[in-house]
Every structure is written in C-alpha cells, then in structure tokens.
C-alpha positions in Angstrom: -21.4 11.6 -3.1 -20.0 14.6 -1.3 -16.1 14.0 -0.3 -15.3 14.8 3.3 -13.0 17.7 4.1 -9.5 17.1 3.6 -6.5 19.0 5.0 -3.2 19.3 2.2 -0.3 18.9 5.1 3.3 18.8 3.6 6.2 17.8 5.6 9.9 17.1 4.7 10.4 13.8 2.9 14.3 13.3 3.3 16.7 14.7 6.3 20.4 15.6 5.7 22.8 14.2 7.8 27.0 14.0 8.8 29.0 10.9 8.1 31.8 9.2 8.5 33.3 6.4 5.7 35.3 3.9 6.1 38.6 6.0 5.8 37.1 8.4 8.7 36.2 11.2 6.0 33.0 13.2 6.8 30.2 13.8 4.0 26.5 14.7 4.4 23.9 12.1 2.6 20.4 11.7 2.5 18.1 9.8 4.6 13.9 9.2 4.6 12.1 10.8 7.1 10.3 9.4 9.3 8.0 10.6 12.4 4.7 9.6 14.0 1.4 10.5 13.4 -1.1 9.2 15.2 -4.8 8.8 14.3 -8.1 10.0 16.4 -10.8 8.8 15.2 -14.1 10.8 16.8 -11.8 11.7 19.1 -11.3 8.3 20.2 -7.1 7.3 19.6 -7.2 4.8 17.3 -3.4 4.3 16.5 -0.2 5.5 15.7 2.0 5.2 12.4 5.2 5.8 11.9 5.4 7.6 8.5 7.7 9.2 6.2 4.5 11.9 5.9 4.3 12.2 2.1 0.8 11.2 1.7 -0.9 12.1 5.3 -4.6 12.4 4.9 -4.4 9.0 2.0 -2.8 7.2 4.3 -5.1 7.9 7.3 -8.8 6.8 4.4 -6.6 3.8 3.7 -5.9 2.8 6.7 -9.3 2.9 7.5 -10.4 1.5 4.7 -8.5 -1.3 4.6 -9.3 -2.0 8.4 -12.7 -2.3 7.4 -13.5 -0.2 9.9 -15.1 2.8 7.4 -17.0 1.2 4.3 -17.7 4.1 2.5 -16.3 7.5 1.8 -19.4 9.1 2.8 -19.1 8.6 6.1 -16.2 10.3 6.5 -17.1 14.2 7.1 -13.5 15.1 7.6 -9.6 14.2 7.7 -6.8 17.1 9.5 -3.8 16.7 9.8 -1.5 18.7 12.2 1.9 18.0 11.7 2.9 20.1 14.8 1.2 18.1 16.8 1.8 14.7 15.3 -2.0 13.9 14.7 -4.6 13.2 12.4 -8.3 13.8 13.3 -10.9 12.0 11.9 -14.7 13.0 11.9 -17.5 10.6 11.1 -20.7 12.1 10.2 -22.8 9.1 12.4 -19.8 7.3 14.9 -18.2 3.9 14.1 -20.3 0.9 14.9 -18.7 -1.2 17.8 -15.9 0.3 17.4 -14.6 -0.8 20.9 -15.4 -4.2 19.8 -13.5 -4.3 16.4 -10.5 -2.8 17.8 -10.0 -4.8 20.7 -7.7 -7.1 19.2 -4.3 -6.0 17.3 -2.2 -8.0 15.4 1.7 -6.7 14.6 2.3 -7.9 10.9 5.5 -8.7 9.4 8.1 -6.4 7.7 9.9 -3.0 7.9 8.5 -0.4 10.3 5.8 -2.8 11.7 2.1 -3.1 10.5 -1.0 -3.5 12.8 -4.3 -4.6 11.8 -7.3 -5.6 13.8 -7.8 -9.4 14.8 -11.2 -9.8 12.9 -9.9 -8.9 9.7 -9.0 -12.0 8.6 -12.5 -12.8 9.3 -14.1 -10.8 6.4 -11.9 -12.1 3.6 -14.2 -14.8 2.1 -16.8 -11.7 1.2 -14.1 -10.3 -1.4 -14.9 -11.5 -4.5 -11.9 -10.5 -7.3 -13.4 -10.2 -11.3 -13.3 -13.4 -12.2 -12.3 -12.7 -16.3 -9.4 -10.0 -15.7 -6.5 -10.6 -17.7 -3.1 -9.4 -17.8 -0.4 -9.9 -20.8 3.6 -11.0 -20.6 4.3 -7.8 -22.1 2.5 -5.7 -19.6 3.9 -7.4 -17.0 7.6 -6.5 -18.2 6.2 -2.9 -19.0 5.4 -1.9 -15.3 9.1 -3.7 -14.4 10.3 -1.4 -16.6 8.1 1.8 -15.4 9.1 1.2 -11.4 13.1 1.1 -13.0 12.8 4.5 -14.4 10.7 5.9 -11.5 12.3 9.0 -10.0 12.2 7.8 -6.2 13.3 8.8 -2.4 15.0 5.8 -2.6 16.9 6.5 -5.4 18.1 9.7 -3.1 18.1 8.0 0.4 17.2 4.4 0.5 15.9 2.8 3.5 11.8 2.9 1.9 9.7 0.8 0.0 7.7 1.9 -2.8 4.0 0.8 -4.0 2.2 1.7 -7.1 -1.1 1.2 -9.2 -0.8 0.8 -12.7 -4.0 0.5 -15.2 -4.5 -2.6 -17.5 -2.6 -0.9 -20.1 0.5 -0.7 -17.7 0.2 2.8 -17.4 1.2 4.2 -14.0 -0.9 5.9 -11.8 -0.2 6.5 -8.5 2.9 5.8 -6.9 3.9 6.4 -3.0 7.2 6.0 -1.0 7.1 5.1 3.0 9.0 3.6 5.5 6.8 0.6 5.5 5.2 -1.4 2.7 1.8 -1.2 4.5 1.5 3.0 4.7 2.2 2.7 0.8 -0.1 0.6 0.3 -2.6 2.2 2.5 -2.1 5.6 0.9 -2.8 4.3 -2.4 -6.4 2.7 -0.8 -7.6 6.0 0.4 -5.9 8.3 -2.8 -7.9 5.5 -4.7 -11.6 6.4 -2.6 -10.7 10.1 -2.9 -10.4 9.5 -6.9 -13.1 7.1 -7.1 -11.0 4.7 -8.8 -12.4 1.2 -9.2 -9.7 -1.6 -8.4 -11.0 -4.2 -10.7 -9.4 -3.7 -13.8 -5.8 -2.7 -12.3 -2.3 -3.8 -11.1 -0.6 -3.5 -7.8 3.0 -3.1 -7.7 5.4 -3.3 -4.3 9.0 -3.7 -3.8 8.2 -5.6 -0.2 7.1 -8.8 0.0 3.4 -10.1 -0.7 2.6 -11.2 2.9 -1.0 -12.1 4.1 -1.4 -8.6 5.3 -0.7 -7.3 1.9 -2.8 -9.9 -0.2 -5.7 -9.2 2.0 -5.8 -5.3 1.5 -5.1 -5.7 -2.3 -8.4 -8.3 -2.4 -10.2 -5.6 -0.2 -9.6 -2.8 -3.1 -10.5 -5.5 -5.2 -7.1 -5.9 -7.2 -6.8 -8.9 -9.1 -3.1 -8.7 -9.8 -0.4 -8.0 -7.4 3.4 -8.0 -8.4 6.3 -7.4 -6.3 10.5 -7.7 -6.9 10.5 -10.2 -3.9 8.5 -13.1 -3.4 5.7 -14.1 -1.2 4.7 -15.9 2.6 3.3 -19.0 3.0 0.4 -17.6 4.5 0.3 -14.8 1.7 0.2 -17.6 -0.9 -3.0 -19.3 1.2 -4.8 -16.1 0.9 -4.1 -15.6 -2.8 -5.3 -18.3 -3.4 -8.6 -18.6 -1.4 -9.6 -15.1 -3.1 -8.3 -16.1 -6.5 -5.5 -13.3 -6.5 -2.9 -13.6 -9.3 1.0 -13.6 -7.5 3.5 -12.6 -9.6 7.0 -11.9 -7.8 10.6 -12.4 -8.2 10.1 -9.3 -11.1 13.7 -8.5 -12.1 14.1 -7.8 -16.1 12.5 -10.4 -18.1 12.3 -13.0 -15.2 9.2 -13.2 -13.0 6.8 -16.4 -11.3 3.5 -16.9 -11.5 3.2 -17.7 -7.3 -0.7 -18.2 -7.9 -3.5 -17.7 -10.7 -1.1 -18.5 -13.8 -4.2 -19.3 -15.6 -5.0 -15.3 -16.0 -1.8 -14.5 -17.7 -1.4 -14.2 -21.5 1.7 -15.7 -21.8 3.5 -14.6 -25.1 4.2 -17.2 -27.8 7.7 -17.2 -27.8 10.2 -16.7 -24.9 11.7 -13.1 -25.3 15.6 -12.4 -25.4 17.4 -12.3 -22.2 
C-alpha cells in the first residue's frame, strides 16, 4: 500500500490575549485557537471545519473516513494543506462514487463547535461488526483515568478544548489530540490511525465530551470496542452502543466509573479498591 502525499502544516495552537478581572486589573492569558479550514475534495468543496489546526492533514483522512465517503487509504493520492488560504485539498486517484448523492444531506450533531455528518451514515452502521471476545480489566480502566490526569494538555494552558485519545489494551497511550470540538479529535485520531496502519480492534477510546450517537458511530466505524469518557452518554448514543455491541464506560473520575453498556466485557476486580 503506497500512502498518499501528505503536507506537515503547523499553525499556532494557543493566542494570547488582554483581560480584565473582576477588580478591573488587566493580565494577558491564554486561549485555543481556532480558525477554519475548509476541505476540497477533487476540487469539489466538501465542508468547512472550524479547528484549533494541530493535526490538519489527520483530521481531513478522518473526516473522510469516518464519513464513509473514502474506504481505503489507497485512494487517496494526496492531502495539502494551505494555511494561508484556509484550505485543504484532497486528490483521489479515481473520483468519489456518487458523491453528489451521499452528500446531499447534512446533519448538524450535538456539542461544542458543531459536527456535520452526512444523512446516510446512520444507514451503514449495522455492517460494523466490533471483536466480539475483547476484554478490558478494572485496573486498566483506572490506568488510562490516571494517564489523561497527567497529560500535559492545551487545556491545562487555555481551556475551552476537548481532548481525545487512543490507548492500547495494556492502557498504554498512544495518540492523543486537542480541538475545539470532540468530533475533529476524534476525527484526527481516525486518519493518524490509517496513516499508521493501526488496527482498532484490540484498543481503547478515550474523550472528555460526551459519548453521543455521532461519537459511538465513528468509534464502531474504526472498529473500537471500548469507549470511555469523564461525562456520560445520549440516549441515542446508548441505542447505538448497544446495537453494535460497544462497551460504555463514562462518568470516569478517580476510582468511580459506569458500565453505560456491555458490562459483560469488563474484568471486574475481586475486591472493591480504596476510595
């Protein structure tokens, strides 16, 4: 498999701004960045995102990958990003099939710094088939809770972003992306995933957001079995987890955490550990 050609952009992650407190003294703090880039795809515009810009050319595979609209990394002959222009440019080697078709209809998703995704997407969910023996341990669980805590992070310097990452089995980390919205993150993780050729199967999702519909369905589409988050779920996020036999864990905060769906995968220790 040949990998298409990338561009490395860089831009600013965090601007420095004036303030004034509450007691009308001036100081400068931190804030995310955040500025649009939108995405032509065969020279056709496809759609804008709003980004912080960390992870450009991920995002853009993701996106496309999780929009089934690109199935495989080899038809993608390139991805450039132009950060003076505010665009990403996306060449196919053969054209997108129907592409007029799929992308008729939008839907605007839930959450901070709004999502879109493409009405038949919802569609293509009963294909996904999870590995139906993964497994994942008490202790692991409380290991990632504890890896995201110690995470240096923009938010850490300028709040205001949401954070996703991918952790191994083992609870090891390894990616772990910063936006403006929950989606992007998890987007830039998709296509950094295709770019590695890392298989989804045997690993662990990990947002700060909440696990809505929109986000169960991309982490069944990378074929993650497990997806944790600090917050909770959506009713509609729940259905989905549990028509594709996704494993829910949220409310993560120390040693605390629910099982929202698929309890029956988690090795629960023996005995309760100390608060």
């Amino acid at each position: 498999m040949s990998k298409p050609l990338i561009s490395q952009s860089s831009a600013p992650l965090i601007a420095e701004i004036d303030v004034v407190d509450e007691r009308g003294r001036h100081s400068c703090i931190n804030i995310p960045a955040e500025r649009p880039l939108t995405v032509y795809l065969d020279r056709r515009e496809l759609v804008t995102l709003m980004t912080m810009g960390g992870w450009p050319e991920a995002l853009v595979l993701g996106y496309l990958r999780n929009q089934r609209l690109v199935r495989s990394l080899d038809e993608i002959a390139a991805v450039q990003v132009d950060w003076e222009i505010e665009s990403a440019a996306v060449t196919t080697h053969g054209g997108i099939d129907r592409i007029e078709e799929r992308t008729a209809k939008k839907v605007v998703t839930t959450g901070c710094g709004q999502g879109t995704v493409f009405g038949g997407l919802m569609d293509e969910i009963e294909s996904v088939v999870l590995p139906p023996d993964a497994r994942i341990s008490q202790q692991v669980i409380y290991r990632i809770v504890d890896a995201i805590r110690a995470q240096s992070s923009i938010y850490k310097q300028a709040g205001s972003v949401h954070a996703c990452a991918l952790f191994s089995r083992q609870g090891e980390l390894i990616y772990f992306i910063e936006d403006i919205g929950r989606h992007n993150a998890v987007d830039a993780i998709a296509g950094s995933m295709w770019l590695d050729g890392i298989d989804g199967g045997d690993k662990i999702f990990y947002t700060t957001g909440r696990l809505t519909s929109e986000m169960v369905i991309k982490g069944a589409q990378m074929g993650i079995p497990f997806l944790m988050s600090r917050s909770g779920t959506t009713q509609m996020g729940h259905a989905v987890a549990t028509q594709v036999c996704t494993t829910l864990i949220g409310r993560c905060s120390g040693r605390h955490f629910f099982a929202l769906t698929g309890a029956a995968r988690i090795d629960f220790d023996a005995e309760l550990p100390q608060a």
